[in-house]
C-alpha positions in Angstrom: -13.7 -24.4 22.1 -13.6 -24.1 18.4 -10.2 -22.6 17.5 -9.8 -20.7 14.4 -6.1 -19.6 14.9 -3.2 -21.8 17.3 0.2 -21.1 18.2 2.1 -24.1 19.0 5.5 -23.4 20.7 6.3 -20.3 18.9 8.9 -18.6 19.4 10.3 -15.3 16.8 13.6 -13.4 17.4 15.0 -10.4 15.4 18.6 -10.8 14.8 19.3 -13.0 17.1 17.2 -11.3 20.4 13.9 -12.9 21.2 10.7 -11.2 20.5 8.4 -14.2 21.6 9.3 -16.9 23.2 8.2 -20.4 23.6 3.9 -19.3 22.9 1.0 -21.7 22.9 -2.3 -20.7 22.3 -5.6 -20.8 21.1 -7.7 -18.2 19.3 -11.5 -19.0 19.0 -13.8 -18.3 15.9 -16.5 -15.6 15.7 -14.9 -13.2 18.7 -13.3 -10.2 19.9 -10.0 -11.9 21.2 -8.2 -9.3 23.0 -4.1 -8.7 23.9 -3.0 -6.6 26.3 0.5 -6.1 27.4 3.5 -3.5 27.8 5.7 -2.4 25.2 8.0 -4.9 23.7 6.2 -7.8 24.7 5.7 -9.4 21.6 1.9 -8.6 20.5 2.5 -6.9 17.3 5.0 -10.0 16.7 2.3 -12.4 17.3 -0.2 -10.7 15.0 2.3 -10.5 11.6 3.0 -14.1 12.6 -1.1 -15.2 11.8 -0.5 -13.9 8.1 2.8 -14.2 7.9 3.9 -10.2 7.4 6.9 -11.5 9.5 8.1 -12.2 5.9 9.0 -8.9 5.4 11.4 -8.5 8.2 14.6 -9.7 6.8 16.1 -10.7 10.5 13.1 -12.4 11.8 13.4 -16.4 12.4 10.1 -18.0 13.0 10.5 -21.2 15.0 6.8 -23.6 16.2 3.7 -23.4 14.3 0.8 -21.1 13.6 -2.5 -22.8 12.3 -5.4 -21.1 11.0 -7.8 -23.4 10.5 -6.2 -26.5 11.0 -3.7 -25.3 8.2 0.0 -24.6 8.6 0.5 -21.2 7.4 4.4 -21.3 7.2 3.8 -24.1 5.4 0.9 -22.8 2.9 1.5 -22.9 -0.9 -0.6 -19.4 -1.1 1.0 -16.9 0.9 -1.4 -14.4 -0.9 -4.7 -16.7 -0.7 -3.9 -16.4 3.5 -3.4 -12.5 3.5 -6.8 -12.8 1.5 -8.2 -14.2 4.5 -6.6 -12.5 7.4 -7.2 -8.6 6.8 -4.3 -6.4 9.1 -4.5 -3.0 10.4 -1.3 -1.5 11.9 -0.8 1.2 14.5 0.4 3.7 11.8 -1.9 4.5 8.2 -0.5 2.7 5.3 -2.2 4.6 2.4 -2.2 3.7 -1.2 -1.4 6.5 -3.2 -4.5 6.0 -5.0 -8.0 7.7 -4.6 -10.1 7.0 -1.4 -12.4 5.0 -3.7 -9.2 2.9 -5.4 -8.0 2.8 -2.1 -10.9 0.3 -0.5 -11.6 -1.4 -4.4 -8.0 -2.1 -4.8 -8.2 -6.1 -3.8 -11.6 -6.7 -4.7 -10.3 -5.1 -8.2 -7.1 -8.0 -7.9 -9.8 -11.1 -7.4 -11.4 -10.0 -10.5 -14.4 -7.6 -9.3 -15.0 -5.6 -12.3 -18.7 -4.7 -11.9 -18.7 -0.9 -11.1 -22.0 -1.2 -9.1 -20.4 -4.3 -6.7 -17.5 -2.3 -6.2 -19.3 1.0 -5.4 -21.3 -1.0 -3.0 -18.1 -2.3 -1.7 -16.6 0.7 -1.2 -19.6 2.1 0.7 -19.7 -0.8 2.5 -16.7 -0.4 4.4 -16.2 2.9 4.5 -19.7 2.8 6.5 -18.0 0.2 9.1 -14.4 2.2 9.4 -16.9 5.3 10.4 -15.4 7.5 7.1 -18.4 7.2 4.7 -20.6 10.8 5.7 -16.9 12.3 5.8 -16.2 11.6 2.1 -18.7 10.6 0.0 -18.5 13.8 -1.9 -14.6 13.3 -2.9 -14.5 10.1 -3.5 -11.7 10.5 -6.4 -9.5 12.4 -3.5 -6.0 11.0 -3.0 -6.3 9.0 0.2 -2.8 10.4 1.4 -4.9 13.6 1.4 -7.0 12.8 4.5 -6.2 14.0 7.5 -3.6 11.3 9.6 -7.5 10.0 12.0 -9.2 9.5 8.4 -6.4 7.8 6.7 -6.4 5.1 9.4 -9.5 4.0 8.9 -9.3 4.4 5.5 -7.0 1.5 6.1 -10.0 0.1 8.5 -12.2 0.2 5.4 -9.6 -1.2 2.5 -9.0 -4.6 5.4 -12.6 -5.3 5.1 -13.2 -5.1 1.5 -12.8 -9.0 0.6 -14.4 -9.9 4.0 -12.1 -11.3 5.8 -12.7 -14.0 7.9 -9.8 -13.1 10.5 -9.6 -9.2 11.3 -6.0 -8.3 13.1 -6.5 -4.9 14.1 -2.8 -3.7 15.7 -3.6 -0.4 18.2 -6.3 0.4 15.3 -7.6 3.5 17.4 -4.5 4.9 18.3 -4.9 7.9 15.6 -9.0 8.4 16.1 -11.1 10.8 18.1 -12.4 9.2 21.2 -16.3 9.2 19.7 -15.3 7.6 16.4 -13.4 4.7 18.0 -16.7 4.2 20.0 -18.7 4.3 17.0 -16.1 1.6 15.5 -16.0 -0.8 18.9 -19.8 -0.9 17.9 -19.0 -1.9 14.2 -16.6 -4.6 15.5 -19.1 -6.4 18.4 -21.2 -6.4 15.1 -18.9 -8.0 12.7 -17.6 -10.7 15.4 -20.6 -12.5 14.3 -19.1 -13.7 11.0 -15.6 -12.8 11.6 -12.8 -13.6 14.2 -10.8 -10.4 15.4 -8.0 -10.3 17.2 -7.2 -6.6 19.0 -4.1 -5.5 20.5 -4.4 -2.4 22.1 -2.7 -0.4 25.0 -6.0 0.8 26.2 -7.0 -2.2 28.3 -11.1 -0.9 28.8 -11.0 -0.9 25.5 -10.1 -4.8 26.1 -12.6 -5.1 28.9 -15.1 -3.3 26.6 -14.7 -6.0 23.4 -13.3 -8.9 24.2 -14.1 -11.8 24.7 -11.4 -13.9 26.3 -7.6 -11.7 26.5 -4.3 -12.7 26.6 -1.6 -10.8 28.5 1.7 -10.5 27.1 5.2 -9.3 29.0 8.9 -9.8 28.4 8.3 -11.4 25.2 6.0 -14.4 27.2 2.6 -15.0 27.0 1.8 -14.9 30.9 -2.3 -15.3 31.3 -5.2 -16.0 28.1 -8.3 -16.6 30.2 -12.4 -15.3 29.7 -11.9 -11.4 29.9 -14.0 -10.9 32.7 -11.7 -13.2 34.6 -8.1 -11.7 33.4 -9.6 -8.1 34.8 -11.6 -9.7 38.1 -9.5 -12.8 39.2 -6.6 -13.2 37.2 -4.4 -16.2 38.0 -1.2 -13.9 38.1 -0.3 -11.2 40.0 1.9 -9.7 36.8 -1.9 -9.8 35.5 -3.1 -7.9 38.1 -0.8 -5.3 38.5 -0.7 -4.5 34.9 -4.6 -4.4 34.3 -5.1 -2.3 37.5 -2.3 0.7 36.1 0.1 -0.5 38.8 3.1 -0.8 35.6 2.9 0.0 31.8 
């Protein structure tokens, strides 16, 4: 297996209480790389851990090591080279309060994009793949924070894939979108696993058995079972496994 992203031994705690303990694990390149797992099990954890947004939680201590390709990201000299490369999406919007259009040409604007015709083809780039383009391509100069809460997340969708990341981290991405859009977007995402490595957490676990590829399942803070997705729902090795992916506990 080539692995583009591996945990070795990590474990994170917030003020002193563990939020992951002890993980090791292997994320391949170019696929949908599912998480599944209850509340307060330590997904969204692990995902802030691959670009290091665990910075920005003053009580978090980060013990093991997290490579992405090969390279020690608590150890990188570019903290803002990596976020280049590892695009996040959290459960919640965050909207710059900039126009839609500013919004998604923000960080290509930052690496020194300046050509109005690359970045309006950037922009309608990914607002095509977060699903938002037909819905405002007429008021483009709108504030973002103006969309309604379903548009404003993918908004966010849209701004992670403006420099083309090559790791997607998509945290409960659909958790704010009609049921056909977030169809419309799984579609996008099968599509863009050609060229990109995504790792989803979601809550919805068919929309785990829909995408991924191989899923891990998280609980108490401990990764219990990573295995081919058709195995963890089938034939899982655990019977925590199978009790959470057939709605026995949540």
């Amino acid at each position: 297996m080539d692995a583009h992203i591996r945990f070795n031994d990590v474990s994170v705690a917030y003020a002193g209480k563990t939020a992951l303990g002890g993980v090791s694990l292997e994320i391949p390149r170019k696929e949908i790389f599912g998480i599944i797992g209850p509340a307060n099990s330590g997904k969204t954890t692990l995902l802030k851990c691959i670009n290091r947004t665990i910075d920005f939680v003053a009580d978090a201590k980060v013990r093991g090591e997290v490579f992405v390709d090969g390279e020690d990201v608590c150890r990188t000299r570019s903290v803002y080279e990596l976020r280049r490369r590892v695009g996040m999406v959290f459960p919640l919007p965050v909207g710059l309060p900039l126009s839609v259009y500013e919004n998604v040409a923000y960080a290509p604007r930052r690496v020194g994009i300046r050509n109005r015709q690359e970045l309006d083809a950037i922009v309608e780039r990914c607002l095509r793949q977060a699903m938002l383009w037909d819905e405002v391509k007429d008021r483009l100069h709108t504030l973002g924070t103006r969309l309604s809460g379903g548009q404003q997340q993918r908004l966010t969708l849209a701004r992670a894939l403006s420099l083309e990341p090559e790791i997607l981290c998509l945290d409960e991405f659909s958790i704010a979108i009609d049921p056909v859009t977030t169809m419309k977007i799984e579609d996008i995402l099968i599509e863009l696993k050609s060229q990109t490595t995504i790792v989803l957490v979601t809550n919805l676990v068919q929309q785990a058995r829909r995408l991924a590829d191989h899923t891990a399942f998280f609980s108490a803070s401990r990764l219990i079972e990573v295995d081919k997705t058709e195995t963890i729902f089938n034939d899982p090795a655990e019977e925590l496994t199978r009790r959470y992916v057939t709605g026995d506990f949540g």
